[in-house]
N, C-alpha and C positions, 0 to 999 in steps of 0.2 A: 504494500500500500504506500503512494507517496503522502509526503506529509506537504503543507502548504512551503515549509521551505523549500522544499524539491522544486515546488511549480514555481515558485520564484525565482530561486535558481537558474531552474531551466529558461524560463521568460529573462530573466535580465533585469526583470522589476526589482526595486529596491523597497524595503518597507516603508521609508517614507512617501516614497510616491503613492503604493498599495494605500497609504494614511491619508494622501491627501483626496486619494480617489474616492474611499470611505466617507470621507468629511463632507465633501461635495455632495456627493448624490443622497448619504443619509444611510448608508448601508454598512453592513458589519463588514472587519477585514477581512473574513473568508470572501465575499463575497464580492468585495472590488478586487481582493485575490485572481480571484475567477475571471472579473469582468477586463482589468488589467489584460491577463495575459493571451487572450482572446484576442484585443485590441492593439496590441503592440506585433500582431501578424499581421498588418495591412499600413499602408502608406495611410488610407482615412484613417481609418481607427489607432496611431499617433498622431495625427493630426486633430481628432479627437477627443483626446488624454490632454493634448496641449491646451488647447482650447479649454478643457473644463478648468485644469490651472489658473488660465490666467482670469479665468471668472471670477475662480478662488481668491486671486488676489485682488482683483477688482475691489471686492466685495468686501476683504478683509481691510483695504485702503478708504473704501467709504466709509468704516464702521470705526478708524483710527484703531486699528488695532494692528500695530506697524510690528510686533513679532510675529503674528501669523503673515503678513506679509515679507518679510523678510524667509522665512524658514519655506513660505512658497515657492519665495523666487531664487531662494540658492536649488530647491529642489525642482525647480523647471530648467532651470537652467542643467543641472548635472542630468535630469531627461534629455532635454532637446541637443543636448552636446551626445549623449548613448543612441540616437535616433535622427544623426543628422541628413540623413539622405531621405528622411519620413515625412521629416516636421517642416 
């Protein structure tokens, strides 16, 4: 049986992204686990992932809450540099 590390692993996904995926959509980390590593096999589907980040950060910038914006945009940034030919 693989363990959610394994599918991490294997996808490339970092926890923190899996976390930022989580946060956004509203859903457990098994779960943007899942939907992460799905999405990281397609040119849209990183382009996807990126997009919902920078919502993330958006959203964290209107709400003045300039550490979640910070810890989004070192972790978009360390995405879109692992998927440069996607994003």
């Amino acid at each position: 049986m693989l363990s959610i590390r394994d599918c991490l692993d294997y996808c490339g996904i970092s926890d923190e992204e899996v976390a930022l995926l989580a946060e956004y959509r509203g859903i457990s980390g098994i779960a943007a686990a899942q939907m992460a590593c799905c999405l990281v096999q397609t040119s849209a589907g990183v382009l996807v992932l990126t997009e919902y980040m920078d919502e993330l950060i958006d959203h964290a910038a209107r709400n003045g809450d300039t550490e979640k914006v910070e810890r989004a945009r070192r972790v978009r940034t360390r995405f879109v540099t692992d998927y440069p030919s996607r994003s």
